[in-house]
TITOR-904182 format. One record per residue (C-alpha): residue number from 1; chain; x, y, z. Coordinates in pm, whole numbers. Layout:
<nodes>
(node NUM 'A' (X Y Z))
...
</nodes>
This chain:
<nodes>
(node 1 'A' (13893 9121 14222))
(node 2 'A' (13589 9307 14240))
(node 3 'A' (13562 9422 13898))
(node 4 'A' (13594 9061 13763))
(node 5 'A' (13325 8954 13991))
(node 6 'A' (13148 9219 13845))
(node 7 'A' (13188 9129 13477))
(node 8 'A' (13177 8749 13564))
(node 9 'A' (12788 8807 13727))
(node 10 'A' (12691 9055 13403))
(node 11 'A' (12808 8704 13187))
(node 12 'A' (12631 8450 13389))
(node 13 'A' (12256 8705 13369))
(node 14 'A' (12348 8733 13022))
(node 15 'A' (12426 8368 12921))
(node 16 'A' (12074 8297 13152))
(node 17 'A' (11857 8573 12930))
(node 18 'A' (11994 8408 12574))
(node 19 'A' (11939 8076 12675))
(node 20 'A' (11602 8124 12802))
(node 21 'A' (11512 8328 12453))
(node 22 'A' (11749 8024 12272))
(node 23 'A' (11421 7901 12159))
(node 24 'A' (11193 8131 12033))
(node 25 'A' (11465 8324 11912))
(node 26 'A' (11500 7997 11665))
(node 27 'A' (11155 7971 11588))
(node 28 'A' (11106 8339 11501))
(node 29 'A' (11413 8284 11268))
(node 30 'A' (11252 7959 11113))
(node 31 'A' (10900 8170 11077))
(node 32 'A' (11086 8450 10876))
(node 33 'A' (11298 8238 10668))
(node 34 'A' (10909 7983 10620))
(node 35 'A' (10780 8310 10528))
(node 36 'A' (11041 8435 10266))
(node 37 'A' (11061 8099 10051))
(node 38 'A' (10642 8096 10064))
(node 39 'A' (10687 8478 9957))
(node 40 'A' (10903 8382 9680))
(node 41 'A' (10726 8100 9545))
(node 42 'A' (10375 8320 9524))
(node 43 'A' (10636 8540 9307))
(node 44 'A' (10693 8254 9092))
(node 45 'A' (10363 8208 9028))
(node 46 'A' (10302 8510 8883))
(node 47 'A' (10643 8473 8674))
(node 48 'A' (10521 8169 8536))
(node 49 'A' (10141 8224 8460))
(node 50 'A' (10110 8170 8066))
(node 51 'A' (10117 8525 7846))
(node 52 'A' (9759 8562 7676))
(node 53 'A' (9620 8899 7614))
(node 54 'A' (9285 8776 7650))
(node 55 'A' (9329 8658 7975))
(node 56 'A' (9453 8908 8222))
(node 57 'A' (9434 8772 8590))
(node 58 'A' (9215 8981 8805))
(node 59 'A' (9114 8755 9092))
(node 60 'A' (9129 8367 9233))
(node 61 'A' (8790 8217 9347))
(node 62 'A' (8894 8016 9686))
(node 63 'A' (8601 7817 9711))
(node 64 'A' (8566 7767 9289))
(node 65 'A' (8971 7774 9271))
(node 66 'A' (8885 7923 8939))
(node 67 'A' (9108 8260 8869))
(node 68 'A' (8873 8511 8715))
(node 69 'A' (9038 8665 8407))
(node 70 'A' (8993 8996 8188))
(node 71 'A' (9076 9212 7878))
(node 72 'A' (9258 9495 7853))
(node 73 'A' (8934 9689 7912))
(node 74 'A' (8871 9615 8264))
(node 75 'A' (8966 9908 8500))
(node 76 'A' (9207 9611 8733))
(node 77 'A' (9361 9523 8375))
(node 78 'A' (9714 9708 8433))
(node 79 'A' (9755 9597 8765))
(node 80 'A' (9894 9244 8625))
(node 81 'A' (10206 9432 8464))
(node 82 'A' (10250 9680 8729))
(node 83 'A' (10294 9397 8952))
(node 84 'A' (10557 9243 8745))
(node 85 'A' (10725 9575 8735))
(node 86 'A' (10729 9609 9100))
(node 87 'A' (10801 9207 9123))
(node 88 'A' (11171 9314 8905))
(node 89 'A' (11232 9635 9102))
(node 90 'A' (11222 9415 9427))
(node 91 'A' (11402 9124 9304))
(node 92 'A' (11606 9272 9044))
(node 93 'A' (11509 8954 8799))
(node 94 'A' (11512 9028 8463))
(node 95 'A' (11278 8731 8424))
(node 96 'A' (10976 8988 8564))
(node 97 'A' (11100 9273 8369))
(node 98 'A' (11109 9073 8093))
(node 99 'A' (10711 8886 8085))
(node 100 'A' (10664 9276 8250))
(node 101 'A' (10733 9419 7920))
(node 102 'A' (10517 9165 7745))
(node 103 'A' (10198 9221 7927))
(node 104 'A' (10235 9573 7947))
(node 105 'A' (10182 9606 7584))
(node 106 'A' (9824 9435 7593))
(node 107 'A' (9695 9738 7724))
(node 108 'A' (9841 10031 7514))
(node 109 'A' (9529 9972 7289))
(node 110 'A' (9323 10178 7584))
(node 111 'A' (9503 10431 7555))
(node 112 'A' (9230 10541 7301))
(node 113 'A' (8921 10388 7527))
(node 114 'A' (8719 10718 7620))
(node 115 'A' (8446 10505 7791))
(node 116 'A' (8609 10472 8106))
(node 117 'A' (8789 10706 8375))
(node 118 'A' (8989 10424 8467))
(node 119 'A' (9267 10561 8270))
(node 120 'A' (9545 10589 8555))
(node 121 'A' (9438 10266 8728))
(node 122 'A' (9502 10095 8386))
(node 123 'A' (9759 10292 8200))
(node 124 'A' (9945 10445 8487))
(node 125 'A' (9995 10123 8654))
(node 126 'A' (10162 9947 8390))
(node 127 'A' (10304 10203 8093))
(node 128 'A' (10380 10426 8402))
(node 129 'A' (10570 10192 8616))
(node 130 'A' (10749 10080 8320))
(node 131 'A' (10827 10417 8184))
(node 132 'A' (10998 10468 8548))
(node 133 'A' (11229 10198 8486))
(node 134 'A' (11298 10172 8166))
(node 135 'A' (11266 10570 8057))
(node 136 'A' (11127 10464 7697))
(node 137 'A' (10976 10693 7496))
(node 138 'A' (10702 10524 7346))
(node 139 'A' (10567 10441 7705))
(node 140 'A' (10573 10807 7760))
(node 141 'A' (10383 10929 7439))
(node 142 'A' (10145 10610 7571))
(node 143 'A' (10102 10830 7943))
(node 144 'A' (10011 11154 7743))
(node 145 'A' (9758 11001 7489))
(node 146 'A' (9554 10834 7749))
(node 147 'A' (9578 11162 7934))
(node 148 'A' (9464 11334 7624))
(node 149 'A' (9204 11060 7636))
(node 150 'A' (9080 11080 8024))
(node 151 'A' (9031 11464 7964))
(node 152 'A' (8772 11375 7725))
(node 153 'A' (8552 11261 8035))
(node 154 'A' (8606 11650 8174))
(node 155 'A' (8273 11898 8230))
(node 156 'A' (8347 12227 8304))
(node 157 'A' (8059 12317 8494))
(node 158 'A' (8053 12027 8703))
(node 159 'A' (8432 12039 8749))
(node 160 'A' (8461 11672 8761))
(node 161 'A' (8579 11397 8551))
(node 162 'A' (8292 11189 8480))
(node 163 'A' (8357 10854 8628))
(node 164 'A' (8061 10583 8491))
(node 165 'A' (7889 10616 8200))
(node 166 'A' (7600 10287 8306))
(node 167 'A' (7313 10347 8528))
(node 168 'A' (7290 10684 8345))
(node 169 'A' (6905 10717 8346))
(node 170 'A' (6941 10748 8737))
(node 171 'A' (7313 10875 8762))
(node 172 'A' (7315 11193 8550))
(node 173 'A' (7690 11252 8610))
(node 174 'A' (7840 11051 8851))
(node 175 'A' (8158 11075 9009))
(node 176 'A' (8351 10834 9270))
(node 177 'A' (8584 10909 9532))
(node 178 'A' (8822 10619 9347))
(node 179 'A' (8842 10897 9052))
(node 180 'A' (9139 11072 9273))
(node 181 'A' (9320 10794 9207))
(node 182 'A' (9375 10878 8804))
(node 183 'A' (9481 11153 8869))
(node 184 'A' (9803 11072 8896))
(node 185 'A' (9831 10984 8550))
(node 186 'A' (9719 11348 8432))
(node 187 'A' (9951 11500 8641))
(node 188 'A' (10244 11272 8525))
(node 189 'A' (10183 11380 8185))
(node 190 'A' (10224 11732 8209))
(node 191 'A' (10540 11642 8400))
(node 192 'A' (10643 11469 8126))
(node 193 'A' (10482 11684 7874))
(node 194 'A' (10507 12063 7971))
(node 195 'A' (10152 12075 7884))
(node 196 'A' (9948 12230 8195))
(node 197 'A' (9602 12157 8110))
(node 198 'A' (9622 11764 8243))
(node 199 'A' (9782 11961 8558))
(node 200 'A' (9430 12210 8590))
(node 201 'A' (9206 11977 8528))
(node 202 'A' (9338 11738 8801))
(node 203 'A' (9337 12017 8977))
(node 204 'A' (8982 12093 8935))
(node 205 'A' (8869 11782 8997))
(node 206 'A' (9019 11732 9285))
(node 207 'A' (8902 12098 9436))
(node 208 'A' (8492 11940 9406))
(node 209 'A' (8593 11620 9488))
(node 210 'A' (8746 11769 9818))
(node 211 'A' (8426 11994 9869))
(node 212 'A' (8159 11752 9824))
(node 213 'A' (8254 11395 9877))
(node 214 'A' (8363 11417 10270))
(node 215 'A' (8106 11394 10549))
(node 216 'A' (8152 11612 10903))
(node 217 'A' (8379 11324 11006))
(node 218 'A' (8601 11300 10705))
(node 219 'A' (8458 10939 10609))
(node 220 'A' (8344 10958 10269))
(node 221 'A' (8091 10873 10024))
(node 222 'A' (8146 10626 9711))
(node 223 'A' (7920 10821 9479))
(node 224 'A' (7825 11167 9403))
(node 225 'A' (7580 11296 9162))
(node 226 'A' (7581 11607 8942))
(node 227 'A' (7322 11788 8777))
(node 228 'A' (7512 11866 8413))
(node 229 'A' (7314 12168 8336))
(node 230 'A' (7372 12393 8719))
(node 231 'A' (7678 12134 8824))
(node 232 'A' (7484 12075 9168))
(node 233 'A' (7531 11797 9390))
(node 234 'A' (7166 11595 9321))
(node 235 'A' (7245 11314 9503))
(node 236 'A' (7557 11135 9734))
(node 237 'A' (7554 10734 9744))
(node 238 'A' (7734 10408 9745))
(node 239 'A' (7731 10166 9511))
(node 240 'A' (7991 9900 9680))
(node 241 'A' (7937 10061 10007))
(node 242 'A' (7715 9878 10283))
(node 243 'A' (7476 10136 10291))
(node 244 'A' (7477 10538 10153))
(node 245 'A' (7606 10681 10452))
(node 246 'A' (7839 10344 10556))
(node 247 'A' (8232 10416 10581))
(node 248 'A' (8359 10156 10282))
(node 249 'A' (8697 10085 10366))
(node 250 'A' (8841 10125 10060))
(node 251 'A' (8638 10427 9955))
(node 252 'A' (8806 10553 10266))
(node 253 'A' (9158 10440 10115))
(node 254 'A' (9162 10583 9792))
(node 255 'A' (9049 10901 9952))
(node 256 'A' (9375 10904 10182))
(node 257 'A' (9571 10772 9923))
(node 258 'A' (9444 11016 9646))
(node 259 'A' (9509 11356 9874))
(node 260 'A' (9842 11249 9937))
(node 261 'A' (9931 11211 9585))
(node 262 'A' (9777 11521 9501))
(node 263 'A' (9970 11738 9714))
(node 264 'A' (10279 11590 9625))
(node 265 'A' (10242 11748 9294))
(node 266 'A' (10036 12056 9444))
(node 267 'A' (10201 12098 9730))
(node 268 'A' (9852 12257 9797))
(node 269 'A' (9816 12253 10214))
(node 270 'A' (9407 12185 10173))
(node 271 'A' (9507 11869 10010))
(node 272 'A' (9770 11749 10286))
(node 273 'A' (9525 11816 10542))
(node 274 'A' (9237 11621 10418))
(node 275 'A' (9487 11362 10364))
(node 276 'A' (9530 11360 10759))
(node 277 'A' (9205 11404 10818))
(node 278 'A' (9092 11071 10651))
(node 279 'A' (9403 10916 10797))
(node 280 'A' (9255 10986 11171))
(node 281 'A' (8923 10906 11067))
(node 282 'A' (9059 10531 10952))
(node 283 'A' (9317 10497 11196))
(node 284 'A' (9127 10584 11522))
(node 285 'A' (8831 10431 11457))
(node 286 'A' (8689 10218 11697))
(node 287 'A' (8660 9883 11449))
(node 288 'A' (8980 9895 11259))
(node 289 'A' (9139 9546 11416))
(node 290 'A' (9441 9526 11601))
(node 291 'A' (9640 9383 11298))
(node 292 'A' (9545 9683 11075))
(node 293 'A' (9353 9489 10841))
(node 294 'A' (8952 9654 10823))
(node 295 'A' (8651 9484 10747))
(node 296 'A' (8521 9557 10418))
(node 297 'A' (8278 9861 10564))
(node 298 'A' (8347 9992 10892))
(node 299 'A' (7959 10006 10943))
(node 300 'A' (7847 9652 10853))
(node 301 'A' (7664 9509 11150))
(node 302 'A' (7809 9176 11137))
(node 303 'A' (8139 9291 11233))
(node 304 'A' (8356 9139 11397))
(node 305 'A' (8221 8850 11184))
(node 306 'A' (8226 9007 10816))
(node 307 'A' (8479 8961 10608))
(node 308 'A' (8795 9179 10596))
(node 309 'A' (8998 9396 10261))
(node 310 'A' (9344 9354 10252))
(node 311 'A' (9341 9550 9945))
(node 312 'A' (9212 9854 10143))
(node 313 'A' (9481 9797 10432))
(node 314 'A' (9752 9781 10121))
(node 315 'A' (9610 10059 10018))
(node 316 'A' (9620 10291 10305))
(node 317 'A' (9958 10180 10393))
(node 318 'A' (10153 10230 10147))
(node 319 'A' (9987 10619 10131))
(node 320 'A' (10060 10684 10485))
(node 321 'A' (10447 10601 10411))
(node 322 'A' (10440 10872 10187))
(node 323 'A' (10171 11080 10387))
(node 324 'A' (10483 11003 10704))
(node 325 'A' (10710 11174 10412))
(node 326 'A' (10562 11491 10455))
(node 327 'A' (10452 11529 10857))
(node 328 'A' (10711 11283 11041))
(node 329 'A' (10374 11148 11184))
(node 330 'A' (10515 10851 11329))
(node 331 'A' (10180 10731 11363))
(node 332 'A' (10149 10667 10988))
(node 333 'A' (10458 10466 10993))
(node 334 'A' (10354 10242 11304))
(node 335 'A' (10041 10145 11068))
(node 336 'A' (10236 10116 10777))
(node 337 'A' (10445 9882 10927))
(node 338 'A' (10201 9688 11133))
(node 339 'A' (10000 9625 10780))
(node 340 'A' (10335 9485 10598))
(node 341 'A' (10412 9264 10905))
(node 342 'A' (10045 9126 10894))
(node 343 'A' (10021 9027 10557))
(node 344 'A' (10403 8866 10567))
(node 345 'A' (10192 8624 10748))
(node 346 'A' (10074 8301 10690))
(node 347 'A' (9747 8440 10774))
(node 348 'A' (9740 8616 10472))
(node 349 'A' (9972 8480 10199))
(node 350 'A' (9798 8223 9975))
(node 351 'A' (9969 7902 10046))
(node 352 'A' (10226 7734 9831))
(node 353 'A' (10032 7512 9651))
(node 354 'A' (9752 7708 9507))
(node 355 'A' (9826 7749 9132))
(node 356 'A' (9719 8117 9062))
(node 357 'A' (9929 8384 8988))
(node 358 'A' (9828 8606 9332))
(node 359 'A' (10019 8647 9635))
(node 360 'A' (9805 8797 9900))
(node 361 'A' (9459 8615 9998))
(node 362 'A' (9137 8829 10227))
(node 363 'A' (9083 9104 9965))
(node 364 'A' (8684 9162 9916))
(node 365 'A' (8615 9328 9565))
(node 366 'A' (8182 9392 9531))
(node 367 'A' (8030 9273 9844))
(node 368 'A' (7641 9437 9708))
(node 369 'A' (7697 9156 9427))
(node 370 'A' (7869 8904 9623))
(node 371 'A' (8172 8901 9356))
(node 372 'A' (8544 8881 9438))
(node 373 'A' (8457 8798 9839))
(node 374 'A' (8749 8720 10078))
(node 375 'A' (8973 8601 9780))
(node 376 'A' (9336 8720 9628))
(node 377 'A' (9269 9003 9427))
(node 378 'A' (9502 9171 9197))
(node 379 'A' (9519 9530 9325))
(node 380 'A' (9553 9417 9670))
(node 381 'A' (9921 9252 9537))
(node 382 'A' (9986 9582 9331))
(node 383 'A' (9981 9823 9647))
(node 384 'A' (10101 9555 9901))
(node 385 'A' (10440 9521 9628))
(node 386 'A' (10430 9943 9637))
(node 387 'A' (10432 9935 10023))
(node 388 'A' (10762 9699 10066))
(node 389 'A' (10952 9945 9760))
(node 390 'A' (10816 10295 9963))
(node 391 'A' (10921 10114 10307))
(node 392 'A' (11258 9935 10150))
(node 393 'A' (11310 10330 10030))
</nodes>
């Protein structure tokens, strides 16, 4: 008798407790599936945005509702196709492989372009995502000739890849902190290769990156400046930044980002630390907003009124799931997940009935020049798509 009073009390407090939660349980069912279909349909819309080599999307113009479009020679150009590659990896559609395969092949023509160090951003995100999936072998001799390319760009003395050739009256060789990011593509292709010399040169630049491009607190500058003749530091400045000594947030995430790739392929412990160290600098500073999402420079003034980069927070994210690989830092994960569950918002994902081929909205390209501010931006998509496949992983 006792026991089935028991059990028949434990029912009644637990038949209470649903039917109190009954209804938000409902709603928070209806907001996931509401945010699944609008997630899908911003898929679509890059599925069914017309093929033209001439026009590669690059960004969408919320107040124009123009969507800004580019060549092949534009560093964001392989970001298009890498999303589509991404888009058929999540879905499993062959639709996306499919128009993935025919934008891809607009930009093996810069495989040859020796003007830019935008190599990895352009070739690695679209010949290299494809060559992951589909394991053809022109898409690999594609990675190794732009990596015979980017080496081009290489000074010795300076041990850098130069990074912009404009501005060169007043930047004798300058070299960003987004360089670390093509580096992946040089040490793919002596993965793929056998050849070591896209390995030490990665390697190289990575070494004066890591020695001259971090301040006391591990924030980092945007540009450094080399003498070409003694390969001394003449100068460390911004050029998207707020200011030369301001903390641009995604300065700050390519840094994180580029560390962590490089020790995966170093497995050098220097590198995995500054990783961290740029992580804790981000993550624990004092302006980074509850949802995870920073404004575009930690140090602009106007904050908490300036406008936020979701292509930074997509950024960082999806490096600190592979940055949680290699510490068990649960604190990495916690962001990483608080970022994904942000931007599965309707807060951030463009609603359904803007026609441009974009899915996440808040991204803030040049703020100096005013160009690509608080709009969908292409590389913002590119590492927010990376983040669910490393998570869903």
């Amino acid at each position: 008798m006792y026991r089935i009073c028991i059990t028949t009390i434990v029912t009644l407090v637990l038949f209470v407790a649903l039917s109190c939660k009954n209804t938000s349980a409902k709603q928070s069912i209806s907001e996931m599936i509401s945010i699944d279909s609008l997630l899908q349909n911003r898929y679509e819309k890059l599925l069914g945005y017309p093929v033209d080599s001439l026009s590669i999307p690059r960004s969408y113009n919320p107040i124009t509702k123009e969507i800004k479009v580019v060549e092949s020679k534009d560093w964001t150009s392989g970001f298009y196709p890498g999303n589509l590659w991404q888009l058929y990896k999540l879905t499993g559609k062959e639709a996306f492989k499919n128009k993935a395969v025919e934008w891809t092949a607009f930009i093996e023509k810069e495989k040859y372009n020796g003007g830019t160090h935008d190599m990895g951003f352009k070739i690695y995100s679209s010949f290299g995502e494809g060559f992951e999936i589909t394991k053809n072998e022109h898409y690999k001799d594609v990675i190794v000739e732009s990596a015979n390319t980017l080496i081009t760009r290489f000074k010795e003395n300076v041990g850098s890849l130069r990074s912009w050739d404009f501005n060169a009256d007043i930047w004798e060789f300058p070299v960003i902190i987004d360089n670390m990011m093509n580096l992946e593509l040089l040490f793919e292709a002596t993965r793929i290769s056998g050849d070591s010399i896209y390995h030490n040169i990665a390697v190289k630049h990575a070494n004066t990156t890591l020695k001259n491009h971090f301040r006391e607190d591990n924030s980092s500058y945007h540009v450094v400046v080399y003498d070409t003749v003694s390969g001394g530091v003449k100068s460390k400045v911004t050029h998207q930044g707020f200011n030369d000594n301001s903390a641009w947030a995604r300065g700050q995430a390519w840094g994180i980002y580029g560390f962590t790739m490089c020790y995966r392929y170093t497995q050098d412990p220097k590198y995995l630390e500054q990783a961290e160290q740029s992580a804790a600098f981000y993550l624990q500073h004092a302006k980074l907003p509850e949802d995870g999402i920073p404004y575009w420079d930690f140090d602009d003034p106007k904050i908490p009124n300036a406008v936020k980069d979701v292509s930074a927070a997509s950024i960082v994210a999806s490096a600190l799931v592979e940055l949680f690989m290699y510490t068990n830092n649960d604190a990495y994960l916690d962001y990483s997940n608080k970022v994904l569950n942000s931007l599965k918002s309707e807060e951030y994902i463009i609603p359904i009935d803007i026609e441009a081929p974009f899915i996440l909205k808040h991204s803030t390209g040049n703020w100096p020049k005013n160009d690509e501010m608080d709009g969908p931006i292409v590389y913002g998509d590119f590492y927010f798509l990376e983040l669910m496949l490393r998570i869903k992983e």
